[in-house]
C-alpha positions as CSV (number, residue, x, y, z in Angstrom):
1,X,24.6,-7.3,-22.4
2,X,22.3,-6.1,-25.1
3,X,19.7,-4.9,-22.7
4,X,22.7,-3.0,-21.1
5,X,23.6,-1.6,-24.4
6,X,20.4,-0.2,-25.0
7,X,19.3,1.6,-21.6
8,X,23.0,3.4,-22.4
9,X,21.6,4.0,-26.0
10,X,18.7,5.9,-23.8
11,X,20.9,7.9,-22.1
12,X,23.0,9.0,-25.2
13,X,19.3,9.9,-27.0
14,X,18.3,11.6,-24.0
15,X,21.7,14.1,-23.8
16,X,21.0,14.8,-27.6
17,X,17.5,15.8,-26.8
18,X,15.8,13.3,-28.3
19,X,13.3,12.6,-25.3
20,X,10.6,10.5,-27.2
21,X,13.4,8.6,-29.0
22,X,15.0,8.1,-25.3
23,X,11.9,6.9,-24.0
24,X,11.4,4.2,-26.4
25,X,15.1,2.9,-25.4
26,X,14.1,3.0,-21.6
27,X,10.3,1.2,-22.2
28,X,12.1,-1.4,-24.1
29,X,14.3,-2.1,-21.7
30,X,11.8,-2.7,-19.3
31,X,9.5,-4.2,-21.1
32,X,12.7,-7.3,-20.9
33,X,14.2,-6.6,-17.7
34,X,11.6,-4.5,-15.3
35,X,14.6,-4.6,-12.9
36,X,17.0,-3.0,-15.1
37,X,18.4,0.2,-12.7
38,X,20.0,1.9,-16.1
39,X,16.7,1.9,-17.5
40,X,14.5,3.0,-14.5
41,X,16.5,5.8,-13.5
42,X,16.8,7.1,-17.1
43,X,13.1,6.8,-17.7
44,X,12.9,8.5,-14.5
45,X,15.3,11.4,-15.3
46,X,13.7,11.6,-18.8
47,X,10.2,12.2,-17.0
48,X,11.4,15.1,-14.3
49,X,12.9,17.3,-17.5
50,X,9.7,17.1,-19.0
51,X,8.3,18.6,-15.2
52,X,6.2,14.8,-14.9
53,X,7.3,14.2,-11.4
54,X,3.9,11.9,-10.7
55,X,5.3,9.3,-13.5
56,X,9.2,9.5,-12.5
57,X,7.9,8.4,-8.5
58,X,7.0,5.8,-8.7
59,X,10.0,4.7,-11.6
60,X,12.4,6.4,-8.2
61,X,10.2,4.3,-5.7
62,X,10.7,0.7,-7.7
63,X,14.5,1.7,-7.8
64,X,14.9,1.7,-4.0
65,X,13.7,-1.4,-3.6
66,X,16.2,-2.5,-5.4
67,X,18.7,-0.9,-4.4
68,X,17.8,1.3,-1.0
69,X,20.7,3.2,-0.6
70,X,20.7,4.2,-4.6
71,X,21.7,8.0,-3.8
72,X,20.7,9.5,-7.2
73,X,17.5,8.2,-5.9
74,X,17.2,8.9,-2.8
75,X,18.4,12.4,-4.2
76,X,15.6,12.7,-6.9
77,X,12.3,11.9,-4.4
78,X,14.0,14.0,-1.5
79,X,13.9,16.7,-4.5
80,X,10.1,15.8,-5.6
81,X,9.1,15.9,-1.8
82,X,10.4,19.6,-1.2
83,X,9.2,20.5,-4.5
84,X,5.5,18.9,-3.5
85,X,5.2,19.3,0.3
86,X,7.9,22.3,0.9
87,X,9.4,19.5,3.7
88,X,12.3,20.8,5.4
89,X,13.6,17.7,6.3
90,X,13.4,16.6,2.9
91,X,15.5,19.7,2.0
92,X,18.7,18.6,4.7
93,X,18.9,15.0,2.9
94,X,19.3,17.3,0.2
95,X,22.0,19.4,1.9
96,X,23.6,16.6,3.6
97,X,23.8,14.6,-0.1
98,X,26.0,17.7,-1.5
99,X,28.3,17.8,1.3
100,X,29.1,14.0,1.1
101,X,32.8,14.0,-0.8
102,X,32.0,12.0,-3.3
103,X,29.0,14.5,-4.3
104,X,28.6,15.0,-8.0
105,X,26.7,17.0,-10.4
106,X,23.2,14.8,-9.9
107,X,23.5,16.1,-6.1
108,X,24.1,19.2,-6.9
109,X,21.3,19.7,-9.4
110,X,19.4,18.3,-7.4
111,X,19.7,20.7,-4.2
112,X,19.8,24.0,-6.7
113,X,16.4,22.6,-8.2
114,X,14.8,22.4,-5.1
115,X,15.6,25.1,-3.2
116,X,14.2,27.3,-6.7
117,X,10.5,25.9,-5.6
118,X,11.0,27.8,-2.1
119,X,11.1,31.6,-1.1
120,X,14.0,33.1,-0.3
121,X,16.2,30.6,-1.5
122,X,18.1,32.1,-4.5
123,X,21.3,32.9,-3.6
124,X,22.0,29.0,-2.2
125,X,20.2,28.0,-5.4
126,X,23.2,29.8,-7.1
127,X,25.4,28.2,-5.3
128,X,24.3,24.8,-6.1
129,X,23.8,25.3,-9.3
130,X,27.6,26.5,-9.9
131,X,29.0,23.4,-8.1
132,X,27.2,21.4,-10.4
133,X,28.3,23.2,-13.7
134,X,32.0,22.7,-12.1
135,X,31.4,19.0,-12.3
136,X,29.6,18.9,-15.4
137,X,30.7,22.8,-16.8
138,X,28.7,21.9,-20.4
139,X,25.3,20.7,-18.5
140,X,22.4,22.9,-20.3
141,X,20.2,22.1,-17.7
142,X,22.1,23.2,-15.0
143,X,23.2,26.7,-17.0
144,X,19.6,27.6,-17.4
145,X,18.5,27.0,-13.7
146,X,21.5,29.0,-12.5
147,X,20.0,32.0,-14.9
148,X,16.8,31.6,-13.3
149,X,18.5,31.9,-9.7
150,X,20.2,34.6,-10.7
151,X,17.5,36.1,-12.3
152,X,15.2,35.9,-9.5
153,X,18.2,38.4,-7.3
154,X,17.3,41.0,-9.9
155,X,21.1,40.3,-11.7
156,X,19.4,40.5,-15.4
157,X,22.3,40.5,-17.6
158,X,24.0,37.5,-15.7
159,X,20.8,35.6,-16.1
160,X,20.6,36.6,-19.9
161,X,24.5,35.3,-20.0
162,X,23.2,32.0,-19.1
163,X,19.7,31.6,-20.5
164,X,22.0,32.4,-24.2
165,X,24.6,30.0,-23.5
166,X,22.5,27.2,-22.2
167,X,20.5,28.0,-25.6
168,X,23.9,27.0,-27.4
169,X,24.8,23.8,-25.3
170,X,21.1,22.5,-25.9
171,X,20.4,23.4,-29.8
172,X,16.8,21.5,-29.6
173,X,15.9,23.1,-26.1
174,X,13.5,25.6,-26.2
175,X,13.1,26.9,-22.7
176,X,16.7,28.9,-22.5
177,X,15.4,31.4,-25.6
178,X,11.7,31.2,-24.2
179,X,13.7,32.6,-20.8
180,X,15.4,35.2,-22.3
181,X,12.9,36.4,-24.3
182,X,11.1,37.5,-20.6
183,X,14.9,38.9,-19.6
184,X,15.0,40.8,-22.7
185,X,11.3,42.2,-22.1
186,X,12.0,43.6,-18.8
187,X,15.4,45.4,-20.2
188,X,13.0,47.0,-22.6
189,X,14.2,45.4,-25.9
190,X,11.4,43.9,-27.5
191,X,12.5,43.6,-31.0
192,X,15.0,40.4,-29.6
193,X,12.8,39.6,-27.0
194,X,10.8,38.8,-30.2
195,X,13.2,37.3,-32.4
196,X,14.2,35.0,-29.2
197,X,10.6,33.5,-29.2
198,X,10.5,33.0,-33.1
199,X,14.1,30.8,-32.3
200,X,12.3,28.9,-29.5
201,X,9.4,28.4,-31.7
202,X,11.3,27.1,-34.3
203,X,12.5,24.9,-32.0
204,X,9.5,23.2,-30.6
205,X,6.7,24.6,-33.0
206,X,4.2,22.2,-31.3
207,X,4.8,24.4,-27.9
208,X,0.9,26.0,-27.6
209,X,2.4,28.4,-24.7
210,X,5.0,29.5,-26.7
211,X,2.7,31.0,-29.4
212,X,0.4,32.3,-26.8
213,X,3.9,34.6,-25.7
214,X,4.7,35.3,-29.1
215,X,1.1,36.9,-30.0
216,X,1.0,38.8,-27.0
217,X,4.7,40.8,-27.5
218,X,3.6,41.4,-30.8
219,X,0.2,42.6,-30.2
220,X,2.2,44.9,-27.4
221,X,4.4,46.3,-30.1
222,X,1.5,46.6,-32.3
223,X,2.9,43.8,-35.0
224,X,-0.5,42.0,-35.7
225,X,0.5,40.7,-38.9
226,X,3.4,39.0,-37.2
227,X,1.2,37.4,-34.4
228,X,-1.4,35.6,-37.5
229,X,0.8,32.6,-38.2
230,X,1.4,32.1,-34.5
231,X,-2.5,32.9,-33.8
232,X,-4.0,30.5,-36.2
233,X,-1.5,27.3,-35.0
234,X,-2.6,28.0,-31.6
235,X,-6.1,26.9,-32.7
236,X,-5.0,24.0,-34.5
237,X,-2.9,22.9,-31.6
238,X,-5.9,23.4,-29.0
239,X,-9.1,23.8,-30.6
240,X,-10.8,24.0,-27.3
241,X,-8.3,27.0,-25.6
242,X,-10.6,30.3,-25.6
243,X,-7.4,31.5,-25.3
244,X,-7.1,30.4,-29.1
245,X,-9.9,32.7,-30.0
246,X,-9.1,35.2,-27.9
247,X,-5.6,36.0,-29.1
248,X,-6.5,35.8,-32.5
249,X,-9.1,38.4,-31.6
250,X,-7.1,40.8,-30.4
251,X,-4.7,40.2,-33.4
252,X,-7.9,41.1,-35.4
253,X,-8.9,44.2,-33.4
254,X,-4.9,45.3,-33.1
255,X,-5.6,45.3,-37.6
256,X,-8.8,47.0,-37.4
257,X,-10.8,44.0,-38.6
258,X,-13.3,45.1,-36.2
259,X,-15.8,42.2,-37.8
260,X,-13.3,39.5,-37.4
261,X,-12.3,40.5,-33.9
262,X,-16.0,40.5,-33.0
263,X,-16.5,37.3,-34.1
264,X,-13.6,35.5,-32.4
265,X,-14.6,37.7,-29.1
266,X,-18.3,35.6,-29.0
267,X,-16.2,32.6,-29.8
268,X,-14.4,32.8,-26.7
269,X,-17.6,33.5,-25.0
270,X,-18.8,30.7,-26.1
271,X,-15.7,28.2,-24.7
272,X,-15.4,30.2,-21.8
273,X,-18.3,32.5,-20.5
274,X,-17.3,33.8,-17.2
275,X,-14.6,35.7,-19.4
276,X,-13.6,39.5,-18.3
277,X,-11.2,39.7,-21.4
278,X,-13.1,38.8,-23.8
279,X,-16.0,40.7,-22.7
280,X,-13.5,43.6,-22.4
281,X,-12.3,42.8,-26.1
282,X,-15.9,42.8,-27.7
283,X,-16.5,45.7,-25.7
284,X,-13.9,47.8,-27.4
285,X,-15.2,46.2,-30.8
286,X,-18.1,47.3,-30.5
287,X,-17.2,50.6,-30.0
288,X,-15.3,51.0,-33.3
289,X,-16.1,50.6,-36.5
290,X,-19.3,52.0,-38.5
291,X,-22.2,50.0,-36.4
292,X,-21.1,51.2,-33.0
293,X,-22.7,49.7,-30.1
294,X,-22.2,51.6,-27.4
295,X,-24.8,50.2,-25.1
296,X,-23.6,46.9,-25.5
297,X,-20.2,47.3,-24.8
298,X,-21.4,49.6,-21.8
299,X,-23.0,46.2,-20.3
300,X,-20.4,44.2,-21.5
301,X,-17.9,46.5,-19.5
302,X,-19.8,46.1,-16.4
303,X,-20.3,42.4,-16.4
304,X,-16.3,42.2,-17.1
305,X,-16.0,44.4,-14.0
306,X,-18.3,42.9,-11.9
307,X,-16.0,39.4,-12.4
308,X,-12.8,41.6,-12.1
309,X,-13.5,44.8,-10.1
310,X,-9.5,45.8,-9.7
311,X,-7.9,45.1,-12.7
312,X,-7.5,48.2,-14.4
313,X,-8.7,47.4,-18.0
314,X,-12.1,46.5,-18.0
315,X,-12.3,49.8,-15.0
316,X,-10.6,52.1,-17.0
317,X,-13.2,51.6,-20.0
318,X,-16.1,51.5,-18.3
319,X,-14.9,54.6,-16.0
320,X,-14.4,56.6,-19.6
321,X,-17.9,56.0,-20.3
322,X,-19.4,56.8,-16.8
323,X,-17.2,60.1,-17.3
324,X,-18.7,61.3,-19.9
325,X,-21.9,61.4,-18.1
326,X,-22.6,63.4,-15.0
327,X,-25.3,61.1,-13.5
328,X,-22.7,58.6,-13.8
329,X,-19.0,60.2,-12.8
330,X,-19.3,59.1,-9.1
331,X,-19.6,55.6,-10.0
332,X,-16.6,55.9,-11.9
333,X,-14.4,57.7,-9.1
334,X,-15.6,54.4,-6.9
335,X,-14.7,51.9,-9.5
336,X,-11.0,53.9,-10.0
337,X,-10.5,53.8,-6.2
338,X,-10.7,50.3,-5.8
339,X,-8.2,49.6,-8.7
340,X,-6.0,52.2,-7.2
341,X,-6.0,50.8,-3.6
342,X,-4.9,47.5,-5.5
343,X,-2.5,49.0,-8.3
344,X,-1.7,52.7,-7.0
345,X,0.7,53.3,-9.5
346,X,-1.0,52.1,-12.4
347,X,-0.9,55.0,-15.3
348,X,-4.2,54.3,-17.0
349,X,-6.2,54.6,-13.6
350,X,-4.5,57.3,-12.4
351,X,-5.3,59.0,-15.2
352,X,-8.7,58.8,-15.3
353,X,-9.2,59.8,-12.0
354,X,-7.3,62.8,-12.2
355,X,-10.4,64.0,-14.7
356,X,-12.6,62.6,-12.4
357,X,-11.3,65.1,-9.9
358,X,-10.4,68.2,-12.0
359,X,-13.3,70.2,-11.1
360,X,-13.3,69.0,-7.7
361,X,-9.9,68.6,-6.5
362,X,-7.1,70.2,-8.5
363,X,-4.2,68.6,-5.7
364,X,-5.6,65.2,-6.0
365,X,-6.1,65.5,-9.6
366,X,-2.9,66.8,-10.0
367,X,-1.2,63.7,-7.8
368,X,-3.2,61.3,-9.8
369,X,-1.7,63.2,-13.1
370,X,1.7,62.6,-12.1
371,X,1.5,59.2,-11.4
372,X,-0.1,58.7,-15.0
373,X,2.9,61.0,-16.3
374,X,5.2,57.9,-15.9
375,X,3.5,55.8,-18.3
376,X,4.9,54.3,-20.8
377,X,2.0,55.0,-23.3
378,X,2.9,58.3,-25.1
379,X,-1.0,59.5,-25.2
380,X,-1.4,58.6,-21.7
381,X,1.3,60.6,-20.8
382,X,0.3,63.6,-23.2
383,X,-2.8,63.8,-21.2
384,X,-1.3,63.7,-18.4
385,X,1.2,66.5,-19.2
386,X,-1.9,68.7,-20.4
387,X,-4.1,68.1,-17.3
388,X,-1.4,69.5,-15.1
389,X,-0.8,72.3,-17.3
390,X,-4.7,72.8,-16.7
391,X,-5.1,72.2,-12.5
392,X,-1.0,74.7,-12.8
């Protein structure tokens, strides 16, 4: 009885989201009773919400032979085989589990989950996922997944709905606010797209990806001094991440501590040398400051593009330069084209290839100009405005 007791004690640690604490419950278990099906399946639940499906198999796997017609697990490796393999038959047990009468909210979940991890599958996803909020209507879980389906058919606001309610139901949960902060980003409000990552970070402070989101918004809305804290416990967290460096780089260079952002650029050279961004970063710190070094960041520029030759940042600075010398303009009207025929809308490119062309090709240029008109960036679009005026 007591070994019953405590695999239940699991579960109830587990709802509360107290996974380590859960974990502990479960291992003790086992360590008494390996055949305890409370425990197994717990441990085994415990391990697919933290996304560790190669530990919670073979937990699934001992369960069957235990009990071989066990339909949460028959239902969880049916899931983990779709997930893994895309198998379609894997998918109908799935289906076929759901339509059975006695189908709960494990079934359900279960379906919905899977059918997230293939193309096309959304709207049945929605589905699923709604059945198994009418069994269980308070399951976090559940709530967030059905934002994400709904999310993925464009329906913003009813995936924001969800992502902020399943943020209430799970008050330790961090992956609801760390949702809606990329909802609230595409809607264009940043300021609580940044307060819903400070929540989420307050909730699991240990979360190095969360950090890395955090730094990036506010280096986007141009909040270094906001980004530090978050930049500096990245490092601590993964010493080895270039991305570590790197962030708090750009941090550095976003507050004009062009020495400091330097610095940290080599750094991430150093952890990770095949880098376009930072060679990109310590090229643009290099051209600031008093001890511009123009040259260098010209051939840091070009080694960034020769390891990314169509994405736009690393092109667009090395196509200024070329531009401003005439020897060197048709090199940067071959470098724009190929980031255009991969990105033709992007702004920046555009841009620049409508001076590229302004002497040449008034039309083109002013095509290019309009498509750099829709920028977000209000100098991008100011030069755009006053090229067309120009080629008018």
């Amino acid at each position: 009885m007591a070994t019953a007791r405590s695999a239940k004690e699991g579960l109830k640690l587990m709802t509360m989201g107290l996974l380590k604490e859960a974990a502990r419950e479960f291992e003790a278990v086992l360590a008494k009773n390996p055949q305890d099906a409370t425990a197994l399946l717990g441990l085994a639940r415990l391990h697919l919400a933290q996304h560790h499906p190669d530990e919670a198999r073979p937990l699934l796997e001992q369960l069957l032979v235990l009990h071989p017609h066990h339909p949460e697990a028959l239902g969880f490796l049916a899931r983990l085989k779709v997930e893994k393999d895309k198998d379609e038959g894997a998918l109908n047990e799935l289906r076929a589990l759901a339509k059975n009468p006695k189908a709960g909210f494990t079934e359900f979940y279960n379906l919905g989950y899977a059918l997230l991890s293939l193309p096309g599958k959304e709207e049945e996803a929605s589905q699923a996922f709604v059945q198994a909020l009418k069994a269980e209507p308070k399951n976090p879980h559940a709530t967030t997944y059905l934002g994400v389906s709904v999310w993925r058919q464009g329906q913003l606001e009813q995936a924001l709905k969800c992502f902020k309610y399943a943020a209430t139901l799970a008050p330790r949960e961090s992956l609801p606010l760390s949702l809606a902060a990329k909802v609230l980003v595409q809607q264009g409000q940043i300021g609580k797209a940044q307060q819903a990552l400070k929540k989420a970070i307050q909730r699991a402070p240990r979360n190095a990806e969360l950090h890395e989101e955090f730094i990036k918004l506010c280096i986007f809305t141009n909040s270094p001094k906001a980004a530090l804290p978050s930049a500096l416990e990245l490092r601590q967290l993964q010493p080895k991440n270039p991305n570590g460096p790197y962030l708090q780089g750009l941090v550095m260079l976003t507050s004009g501590k062009v020495e400091d952002a330097r610095r940290l650029f080599r750094e991430t050279l150093g952890l990770a040398p095949d880098s376009w961004e930072a060679r990109l970063g310590l090229a643009r710190a290099l051209q600031l400051g008093a001890d511009k070094d123009v040259a260098q960041a010209r051939t840091l520029l070009e080694e960034a593009v020769a390891r990314a030759p169509t994405e736009p940042g690393p092109v667009n600075e090395l196509a200024v330069l070329y531009l401003e010398k005439p020897e060197t303009a048709a090199k940067a009207k071959e470098l724009l084209a190929k980031v255009l025929t991969v990105h033709p809308d992007e702004p920046g490119a555009n841009l620049n290839m409508a001076l590229a062309l302004v002497k040449t090709d008034k039309a083109a240029a002013a095509q290019h100009a309009r498509k750099a008109q829709k920028s977000t960036d209000p100098s991008v679009r100011e030069q755009a405005e006053r090229l067309l005026k120009q080629v008018a």
